[in-house]
N, C-alpha and C positions, 0 to 999 in steps of 0.2 A: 536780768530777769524781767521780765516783763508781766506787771501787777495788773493790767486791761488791754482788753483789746477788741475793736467795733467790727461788727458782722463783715465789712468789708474785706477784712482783714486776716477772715478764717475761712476756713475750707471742713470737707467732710476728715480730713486726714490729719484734722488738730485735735482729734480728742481728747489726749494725755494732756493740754491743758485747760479745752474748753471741754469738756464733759460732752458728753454723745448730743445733748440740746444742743447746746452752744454750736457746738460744729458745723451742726444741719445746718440752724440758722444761719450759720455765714455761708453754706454749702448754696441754700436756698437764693440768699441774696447774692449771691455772685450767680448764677443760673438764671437770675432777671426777674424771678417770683418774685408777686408783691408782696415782702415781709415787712411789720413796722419797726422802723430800724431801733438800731441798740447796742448795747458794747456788753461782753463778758468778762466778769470779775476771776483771772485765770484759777485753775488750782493749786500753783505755785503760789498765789496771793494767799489763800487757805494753809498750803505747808506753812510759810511763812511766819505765820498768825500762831499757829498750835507751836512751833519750836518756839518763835522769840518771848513769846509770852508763858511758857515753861507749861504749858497744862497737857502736852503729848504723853506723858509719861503718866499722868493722874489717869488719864482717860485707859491707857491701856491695863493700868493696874485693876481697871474695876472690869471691862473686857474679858480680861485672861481666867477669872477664877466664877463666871456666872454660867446656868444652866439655860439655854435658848430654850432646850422645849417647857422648864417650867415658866408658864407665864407670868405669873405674878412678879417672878423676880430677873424677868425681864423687860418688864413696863418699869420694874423699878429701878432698875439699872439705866433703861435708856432716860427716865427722866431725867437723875444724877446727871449722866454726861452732858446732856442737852442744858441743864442748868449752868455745869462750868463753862460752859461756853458761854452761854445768852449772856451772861454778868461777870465776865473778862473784855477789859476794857481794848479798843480794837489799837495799835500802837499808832502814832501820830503820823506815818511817810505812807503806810497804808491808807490810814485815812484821809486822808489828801489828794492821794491820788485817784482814789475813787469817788470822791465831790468834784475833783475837777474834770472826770468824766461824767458825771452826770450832768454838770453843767454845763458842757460842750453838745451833748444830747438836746437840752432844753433849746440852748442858741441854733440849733440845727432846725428840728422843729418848732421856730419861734413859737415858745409857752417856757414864761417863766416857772420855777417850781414843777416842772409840769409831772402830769400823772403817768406812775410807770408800774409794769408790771414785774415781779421778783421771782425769780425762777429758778431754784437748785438745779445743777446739771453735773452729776455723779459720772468720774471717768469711767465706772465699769456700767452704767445705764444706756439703754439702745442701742446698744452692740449687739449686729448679731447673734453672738455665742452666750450673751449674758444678757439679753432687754428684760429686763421689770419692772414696767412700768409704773410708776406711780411709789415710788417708794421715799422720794424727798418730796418737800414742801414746793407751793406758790401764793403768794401774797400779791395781790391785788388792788389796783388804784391808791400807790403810795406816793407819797409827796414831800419833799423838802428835803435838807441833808441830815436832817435828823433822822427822819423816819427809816431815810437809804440806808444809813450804814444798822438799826435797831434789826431792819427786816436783813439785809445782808445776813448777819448774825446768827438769824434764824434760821436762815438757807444752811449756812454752815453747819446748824446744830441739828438741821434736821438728815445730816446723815449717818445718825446714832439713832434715827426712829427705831422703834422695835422690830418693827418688821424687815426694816435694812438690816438692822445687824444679824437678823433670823439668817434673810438671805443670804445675806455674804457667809453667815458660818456653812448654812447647808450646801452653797457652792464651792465651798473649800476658797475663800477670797480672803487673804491675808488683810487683817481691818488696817493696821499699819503702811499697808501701801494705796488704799484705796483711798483718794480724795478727791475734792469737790469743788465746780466752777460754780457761778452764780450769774445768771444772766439777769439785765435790766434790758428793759425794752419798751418803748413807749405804748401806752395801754389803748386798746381800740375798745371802744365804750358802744360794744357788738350790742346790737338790736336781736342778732338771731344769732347759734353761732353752735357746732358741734363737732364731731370727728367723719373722718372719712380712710374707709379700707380701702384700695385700688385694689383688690382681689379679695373674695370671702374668705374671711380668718379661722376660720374651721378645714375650709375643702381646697383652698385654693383655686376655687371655679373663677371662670374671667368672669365675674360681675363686682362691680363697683357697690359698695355698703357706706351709706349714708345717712347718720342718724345726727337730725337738728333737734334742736329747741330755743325757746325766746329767752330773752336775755346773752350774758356774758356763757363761756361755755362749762364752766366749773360743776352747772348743774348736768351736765352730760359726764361726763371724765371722772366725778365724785361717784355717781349714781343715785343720784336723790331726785331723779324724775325720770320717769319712762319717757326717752325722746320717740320723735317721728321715724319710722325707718324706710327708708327707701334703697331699692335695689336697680341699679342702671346694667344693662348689657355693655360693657365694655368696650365691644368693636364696634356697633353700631348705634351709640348710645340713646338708647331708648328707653324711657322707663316702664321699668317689667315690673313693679308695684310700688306702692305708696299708703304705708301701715300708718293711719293719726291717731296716735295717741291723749289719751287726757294727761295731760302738761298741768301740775297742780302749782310744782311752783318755780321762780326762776332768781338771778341774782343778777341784780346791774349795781350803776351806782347812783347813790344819796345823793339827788342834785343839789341839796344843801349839806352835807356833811362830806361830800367828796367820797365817804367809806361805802367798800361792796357792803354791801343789805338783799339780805332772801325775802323777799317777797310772795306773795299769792298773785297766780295769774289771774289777770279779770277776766270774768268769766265767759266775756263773749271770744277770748281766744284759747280757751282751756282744751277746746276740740277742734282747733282750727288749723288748716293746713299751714307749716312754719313755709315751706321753702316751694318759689313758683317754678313754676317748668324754666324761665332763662338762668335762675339760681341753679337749679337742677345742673343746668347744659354748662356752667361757667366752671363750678366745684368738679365737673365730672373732667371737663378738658384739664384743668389744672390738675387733677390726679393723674389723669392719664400721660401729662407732660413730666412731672414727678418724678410718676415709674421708670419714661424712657429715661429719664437723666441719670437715676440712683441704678434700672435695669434690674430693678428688684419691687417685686410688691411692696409698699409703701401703708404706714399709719397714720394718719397725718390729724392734726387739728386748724379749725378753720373758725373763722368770724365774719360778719360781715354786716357794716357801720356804714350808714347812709349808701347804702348800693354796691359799694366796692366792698370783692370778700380778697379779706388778709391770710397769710396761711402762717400759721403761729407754730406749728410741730413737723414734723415728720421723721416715721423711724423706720426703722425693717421692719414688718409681720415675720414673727420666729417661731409662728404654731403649724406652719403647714403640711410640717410632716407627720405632720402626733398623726398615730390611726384612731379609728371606733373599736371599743371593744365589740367578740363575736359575741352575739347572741340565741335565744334560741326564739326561730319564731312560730310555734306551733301553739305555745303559750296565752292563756286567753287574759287579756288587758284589761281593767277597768280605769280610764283618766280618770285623775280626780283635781288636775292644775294644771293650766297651761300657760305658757311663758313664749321666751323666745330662745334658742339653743348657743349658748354663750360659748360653749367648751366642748368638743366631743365627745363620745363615747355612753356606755349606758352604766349606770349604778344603784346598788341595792340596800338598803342600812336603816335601820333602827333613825327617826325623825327626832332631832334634838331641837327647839327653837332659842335659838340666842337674840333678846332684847337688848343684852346690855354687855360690855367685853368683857366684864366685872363674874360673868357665865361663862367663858370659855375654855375651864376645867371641867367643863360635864362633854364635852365633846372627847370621847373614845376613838382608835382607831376601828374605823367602820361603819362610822354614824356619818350620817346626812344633816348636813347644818343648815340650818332652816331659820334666816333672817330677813326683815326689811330688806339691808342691803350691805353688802358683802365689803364690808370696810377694809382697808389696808392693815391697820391692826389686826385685823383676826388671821392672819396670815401663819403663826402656828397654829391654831387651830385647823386650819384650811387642810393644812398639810397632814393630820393625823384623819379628816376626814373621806368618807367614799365619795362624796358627791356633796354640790352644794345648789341651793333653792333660795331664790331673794322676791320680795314685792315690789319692787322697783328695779330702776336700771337697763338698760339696752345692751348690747352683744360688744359694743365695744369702749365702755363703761371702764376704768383702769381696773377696778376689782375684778371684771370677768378677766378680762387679757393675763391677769394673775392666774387665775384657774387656770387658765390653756398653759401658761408657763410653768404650774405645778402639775400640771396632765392631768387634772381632777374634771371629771363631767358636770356641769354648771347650767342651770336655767334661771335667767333674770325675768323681772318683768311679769310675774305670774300675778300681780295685783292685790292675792289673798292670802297666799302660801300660808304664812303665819296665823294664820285663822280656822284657813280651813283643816290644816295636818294638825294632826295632834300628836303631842309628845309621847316618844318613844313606838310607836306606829311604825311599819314597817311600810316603806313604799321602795319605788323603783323610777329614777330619774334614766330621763334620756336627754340629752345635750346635743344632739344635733337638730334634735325635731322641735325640743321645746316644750316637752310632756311631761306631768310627772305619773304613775301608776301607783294602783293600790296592791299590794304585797309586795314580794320577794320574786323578781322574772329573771333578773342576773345569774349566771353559775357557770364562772370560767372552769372550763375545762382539759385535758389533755388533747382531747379532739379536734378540741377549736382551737388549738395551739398548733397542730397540726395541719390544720384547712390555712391558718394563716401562712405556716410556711411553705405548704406548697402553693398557695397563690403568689408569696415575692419569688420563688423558684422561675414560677411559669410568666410570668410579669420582668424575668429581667433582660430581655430585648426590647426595648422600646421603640415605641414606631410613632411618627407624628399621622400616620391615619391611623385612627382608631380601629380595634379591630372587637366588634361586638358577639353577642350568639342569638342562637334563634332556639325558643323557649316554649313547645308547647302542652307541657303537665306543668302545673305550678307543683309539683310534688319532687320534679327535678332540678327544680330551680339553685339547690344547695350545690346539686355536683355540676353545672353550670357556672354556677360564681366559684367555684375551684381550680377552671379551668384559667383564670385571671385576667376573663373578658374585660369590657371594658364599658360593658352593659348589657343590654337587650334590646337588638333592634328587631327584633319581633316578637308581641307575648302575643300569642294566639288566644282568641275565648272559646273558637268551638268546643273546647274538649269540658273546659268548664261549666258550658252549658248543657251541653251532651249526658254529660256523666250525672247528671239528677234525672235524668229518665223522663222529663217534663218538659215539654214544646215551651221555649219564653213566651211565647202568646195566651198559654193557658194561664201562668200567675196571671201577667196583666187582666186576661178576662174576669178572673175570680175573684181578683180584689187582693193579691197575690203580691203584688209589688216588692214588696218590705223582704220578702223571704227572697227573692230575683237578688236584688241586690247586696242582702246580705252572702249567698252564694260569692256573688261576683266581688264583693270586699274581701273577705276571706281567703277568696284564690287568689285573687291581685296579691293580695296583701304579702304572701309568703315569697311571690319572685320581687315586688318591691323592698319586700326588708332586706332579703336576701343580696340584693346588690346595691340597698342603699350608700354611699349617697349618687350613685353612677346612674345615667337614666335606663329609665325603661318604657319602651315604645308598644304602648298597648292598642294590637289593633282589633277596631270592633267587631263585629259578627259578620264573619261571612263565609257564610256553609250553605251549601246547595241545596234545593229541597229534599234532594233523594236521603239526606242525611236524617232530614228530619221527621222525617214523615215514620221513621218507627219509633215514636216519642209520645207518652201522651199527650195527646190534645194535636198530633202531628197527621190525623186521619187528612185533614180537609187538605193540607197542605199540595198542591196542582202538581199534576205529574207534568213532567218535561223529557221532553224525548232530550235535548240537551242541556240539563242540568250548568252544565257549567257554563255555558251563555244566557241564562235564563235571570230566575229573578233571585237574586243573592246580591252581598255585598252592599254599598251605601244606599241600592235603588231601592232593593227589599224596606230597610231601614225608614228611608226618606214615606214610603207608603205602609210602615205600621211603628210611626215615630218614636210609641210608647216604648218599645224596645230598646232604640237607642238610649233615651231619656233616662230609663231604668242604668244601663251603663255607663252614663254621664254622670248621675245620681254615686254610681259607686264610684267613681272616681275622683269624685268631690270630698266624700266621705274620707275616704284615702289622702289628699292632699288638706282637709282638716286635722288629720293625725300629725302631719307633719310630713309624709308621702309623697312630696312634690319634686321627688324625680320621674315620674311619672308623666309623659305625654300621650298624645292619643294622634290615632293616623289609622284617616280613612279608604276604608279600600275598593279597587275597582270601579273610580272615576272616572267619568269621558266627558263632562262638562263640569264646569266651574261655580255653573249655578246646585251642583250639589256638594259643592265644599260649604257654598255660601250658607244653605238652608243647614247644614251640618254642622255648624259653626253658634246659627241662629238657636238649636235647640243648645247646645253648650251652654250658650248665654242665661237662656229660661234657667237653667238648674242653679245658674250660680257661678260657673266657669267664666275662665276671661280666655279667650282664643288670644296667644300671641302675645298676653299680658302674663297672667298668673298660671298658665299650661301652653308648654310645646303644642303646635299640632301642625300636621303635616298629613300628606296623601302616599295611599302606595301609586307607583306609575307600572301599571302594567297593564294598560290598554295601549294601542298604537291612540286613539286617542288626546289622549293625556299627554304622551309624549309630543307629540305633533303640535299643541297649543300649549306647552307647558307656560309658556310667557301671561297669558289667560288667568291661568291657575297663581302663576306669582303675583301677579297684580291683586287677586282678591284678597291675598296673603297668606305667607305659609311659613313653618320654619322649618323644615325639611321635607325632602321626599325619597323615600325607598324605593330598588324597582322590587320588584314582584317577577320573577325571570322567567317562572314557568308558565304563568300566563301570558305576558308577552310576548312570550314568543310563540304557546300556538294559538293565539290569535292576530299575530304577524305573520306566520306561516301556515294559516289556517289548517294547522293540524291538531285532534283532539290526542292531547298528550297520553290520555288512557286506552288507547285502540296500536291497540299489537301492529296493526297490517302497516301504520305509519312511522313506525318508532322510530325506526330506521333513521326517519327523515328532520328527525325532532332534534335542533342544538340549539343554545344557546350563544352560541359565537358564527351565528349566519351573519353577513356583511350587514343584513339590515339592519338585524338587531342590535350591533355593535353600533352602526350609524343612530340609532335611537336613543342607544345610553349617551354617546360621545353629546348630542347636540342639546341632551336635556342636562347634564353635568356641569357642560359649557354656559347654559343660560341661566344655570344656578348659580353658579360661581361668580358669575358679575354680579349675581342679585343678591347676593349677600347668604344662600338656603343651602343649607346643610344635603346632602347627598348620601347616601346609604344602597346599600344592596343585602336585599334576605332571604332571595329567591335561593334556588340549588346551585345558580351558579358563583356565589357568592362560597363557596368549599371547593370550586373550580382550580387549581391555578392559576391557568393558561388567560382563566378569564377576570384574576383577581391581579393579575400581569396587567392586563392591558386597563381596566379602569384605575389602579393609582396612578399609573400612568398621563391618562386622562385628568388627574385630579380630582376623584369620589374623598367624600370626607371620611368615610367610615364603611365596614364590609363585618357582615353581621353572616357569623357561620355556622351549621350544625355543632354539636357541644363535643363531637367528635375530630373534628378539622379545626381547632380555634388556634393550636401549637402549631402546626404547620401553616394555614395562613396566614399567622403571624412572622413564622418566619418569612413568606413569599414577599409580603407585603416589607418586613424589612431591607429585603436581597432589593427591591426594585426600589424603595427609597437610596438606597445606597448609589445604586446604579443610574438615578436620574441626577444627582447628588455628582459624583465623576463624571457626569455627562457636561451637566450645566461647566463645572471646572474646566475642562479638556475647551468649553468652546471660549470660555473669556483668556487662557493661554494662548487660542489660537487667533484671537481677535486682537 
């Protein structure tokens, strides 16, 4: 039997005796990551310890006959156990063996005594089918053979915490066979140090989540400070935002007492950026290497001590299949907290605030728990609750990961929660956005039980291009997301606009603004919620004059013999700005909700310098073009297409073609005159030459590729651009089942293609 054994030494496929930690950690260090080395105390050391020392039998007799969900006499039960342990003396060949691996540690690391960290690592923790995270202890900057085997002890005894044994009974886990490694590892005395997602823990979208703070990392992983959050693009790693938090307080260690001590941050870095753009770039490539090694999204924890960052964790992400519950969005909101979205889904319930754990029999099944910060303990409570609300904490804090793992909707970070809710108040939490509401907007139904299953019906061909729809009433936006698009690449405004009877230039003139854009939130808002979290490509106004000019305020509006070459689209815009602004304005408003699958893509481009100035007014309102909002152009001038490289340079994240204009302004034919219909297609050689060469120069450039035009419900023509390689084809809400099957047939088909040629090579 083997009592230790040092990272080197283990693999991912030792967990039955290094505990799902332990594993990694050899997993890691055999993979060449920089981990600070260590040995683990196996679980066989732990059997060992509970049979020779006769207390296996005490322990199960108190087990077998107690009630998990009454709390009380479950704190009281797990303290009992945890005390036979902590003061059962450890037997002398055990002990022995475990000094002489620590002090084979210290001779490696020249440091006598030296400082190490102590780590429970439970065989059924960070597995796949069972991660719950944070359910044993760590102990922190410990030193000498006294203290090693005191804190060992405690490791051991902390897998009788409360919440552990919660766990194990509600997953059906025989406590009998469940038992515990113990990792020591030498302590990085981190200046900065937090966790990091390799894909978003709620959506599984490819961006990297990265929340720092100063100090050791305990204050991240506990939840007793809202860290920094930052979000990096994945493939291209860029950072897409950067949220600074006020950092209250943090934990190092006592350069005179050796012991961690929480501290208060001084206060000239309490609002200060924790982590630089090369930190950024170092943590992100080590995720990204992570991933490819495990081939799985990755949790990981990290440090980093004079320059060099350590990487201390890494487990599976196991929440990314949980869905959002349906909800209904015609319902009118009033926020009254905002946070950050910990746990999907939305939830409604009577506001309990728990201070103290000493409360967490007033928690009913139903109720919204409403704490500072969402401790491990409370984890029965957690589970009779509908939703939970905390004043601190970040999204991947061990208490939220808990909620995603109990499928409860969860917002950290709200600051005040506890303050501002008042008990037994009815609100409505939303966990993806980060919101909380005033009353009751949840009400699952048979309906929406319904919509969900014919959307996995319609959803289970899968295609690696995306296949979107094109959306122009936000009123149909429901039976749209039924269809089990894969977003909206095209939300149309005119009809939005249209449909109030009022030219947009008459608000603006009147002083009107506010009412403009609450219109345009309102309608956004029903096809965003409706496909949240999947994006949606809102593009701005571009309707003809002949549209508008029966609108009030639409007299003056120039008559044109042809309207559809005339003044519409970004030109219009760019010469009565206010318009646009007013639409950026609502779009903002939108991604303040939390709305930020929402991009914007402008239409009927032929220079570059109207992406630029289109961009510039985004800015004025508040927008980050390419930071904190998608934006991209439609391509449906021969223009655009022609200099598309132009257009990349100034920066974009996608572009759509637009097919029916493209093409009769390619074949100078006005699509709406009978005498030429004749002659009107979409699959003229030119045309296809124009998708093919602007596809081509996207694709090296990193920019996403769409079609929303008519011939995007084409086959023939949804044939030849996967072909091509387009990212995405965005269809009428009628065509979305069938070209998602084309679009399958012809993956398959380039799929046997590619095979058939490396056989024959």
């Amino acid at each position: 039997m083997k009592y230790v054994e040092f990272f080197e030494e283990l693999n991912k496929d030792d967990v039955a005796i290094a505990g799902g930690k332990g594993a990694n950690l050899g997993e890691l260090t055999q993979a060449g990551i920089k981990v600070p080395p260590g040995f683990v105390i196996t679980s066989q050391t732990y059997n060992q310890f509970i049979n020779e020392t006769e207390i296996f039998d005490e322990i199960m007799d108190i087990l077998n006959v107690i009630d998990v969900n009454n709390n009380q006499e479950l704190q009281q039960a797990a303290r009992k156990i945890k005390n036979i342990i902590i003061e059962t003396e450890v037997p002398n060949e055990i002990k022995t063996i475990i000094i002489e691996a620590y002090n084979a540690l210290c001779r490696r690391i020249g440091k006598e005594n030296a400082f190490v960290a102590i780590r429970s690592s439970a065989t059924a923790e960070d597995l796949p089918e069972a991660s719950f995270a944070g359910q044993q202890d760590t102990y922190l900057n410990v030193k000498g053979e006294e203290e090693l085997i005191k804190y060992v002890r405690k490791c051991w005894a902390s897998l009788f915490e409360a919440r552990a044994i919660f766990y194990r009974e509600e997953n059906n886990f025989d406590h009998s066979t469940v038992y515990i490694a113990v990792v020591v590892q030498e302590m990085v005395n981190a200046e900065k140090a937090g966790v990091m997602f390799t894909a978003h823990p709620s959506t599984g979208d490819e961006k990297i989540l990265i929340e720092a703070a100063w100090g050791l990392g305990e204050a991240v992983v506990s939840g007793t400070v809202t860290p920094d959050t930052i979000w990096v693009d994945k493939e291209n790693e860029e950072i897409l935002d950067y949220q600074i938090s006020e950092k209250n307080i943090m934990y190092r260690k006592n350069p005179n007492t050796g012991k961690t001590e929480k501290i208060t941050v001084p206060d000239d870095m309490k609002k200060k950026q924790v982590l630089n753009n090369d930190e950024i770039a170092g943590l992100t490539k080590l995720g990204k290497t992570i991933q490819d090694h495990y081939d799985f999204p990755q949790d990981t924890e990290w440090a980093i001590e004079e320059g060099q960052i350590f990487m201390l964790q890494s487990r599976p992400i196991t929440t990314l299949t949980k869905k959002a519950e349906a909800i209904e969005a015609e319902v009118e909101r009033t926020i009254i907290a905002k946070g950050l979205g910990a746990s999907p889904g939305m939830a409604s319930g009577k506001v309990k605030i728990i201070r103290d754990t000493d409360e967490l029999d007033k928690i009913l099944v139903g109720d919204i728990l409403v704490t500072v910060m969402t401790m491990p303990d409370m984890v029965p409570a957690m589970k009779r609750a509908n939703g939970i609300i905390t004043d601190e904490g970040g999204v991947t804090c061990h208490a939220a990961i808990v909620s995603r793992e109990l499928g409860i909707p969860c917002v950290v970070g709200t600051g005040d929660a506890t303050k501002v809710l008042k008990e037994n108040s009815v609100v409505t939490l939303d966990g993806n956005k980060g919101l909380v509401y005033e009353g009751k907007i949840v009400e699952s139904t048979q309906k929406e039980e319904e919509v969900e299953k014919t959307t996995v019906v319609q959803q289970s061909i899968l295609t690696v291009t995306e296949v979107k729809v094109n959306v122009s009433m936000p009123e149909a936006a429901k039976k749209a997301a039924m269809t089990g698009a894969d977003g909206v690449g095209l939300l149309r405004t005119e009809h939005m606009m249209l449909a109030t009877g009022v030219h947009p230039k008459k608000f603006i003139s009147e002083g009107r603004e506010d009412e403009l854009v609450k219109v345009l939130v309102e309608n956004v808002f029903k096809v965003a919620d409706a496909f949240y979290t999947k994006t949606v490509w809102y593009r701005t106004l571009d309707a003809p004059t002949d549209e508008f000019k029966s609108l009030k305020g639409g007299e003056d509006d120039p008559y044109e013999h042809n309207p559809m070459l005339g003044w519409r689209g970004i030109r219009r815009e760019l010469d009565e700005p206010e318009i646009l602004k007013a639409e950026f304005k609502a779009i903002k408003k939108l991604h303040e909700q939390g709305y930020t699958n929402i991009g914007i893509m402008i239409p009927l481009v032929q220079h570059p310098d109207e992406l630029k100035q289109a961009k510039k007014i985004a800015r004025e309102v508040g927008l980050k073009p390419q930071k904190n909002i998608e934006f991209g152009i439609m391509v449906e001038t021969p223009a655009a297409a022609l200099i598309i490289e132009d257009f990349i340079a100034e920066g974009l994240d996608f572009v759509s073609f637009g097919t029916n204009d493209l093409t009769q302004y390619t074949l100078a034919i006005d699509r709406n005159n009978e005498n030429v219909a004749d002659l009107f297609t979409e699959q003229h050689p030119a045309i296809l030459k124009l998708l093919e060469r602007v596809i081509k120069e996207c694709n090296k450039a990193g920019v996403k590729t769409s079609i929303c035009g008519q011939a995007g419900s084409i086959p023939s023509v949804v044939e030849k651009l996967v072909e091509l390689g387009i990212t995405s084809v965005s269809a009428n809400t009628d065509a979305v089942a069938l070209v998602r099957e084309v679009v399958a047939r012809v993956e398959k088909k380039l799929i046997l293609r590619a095979a058939r040629k490396i056989i024959q090579d």
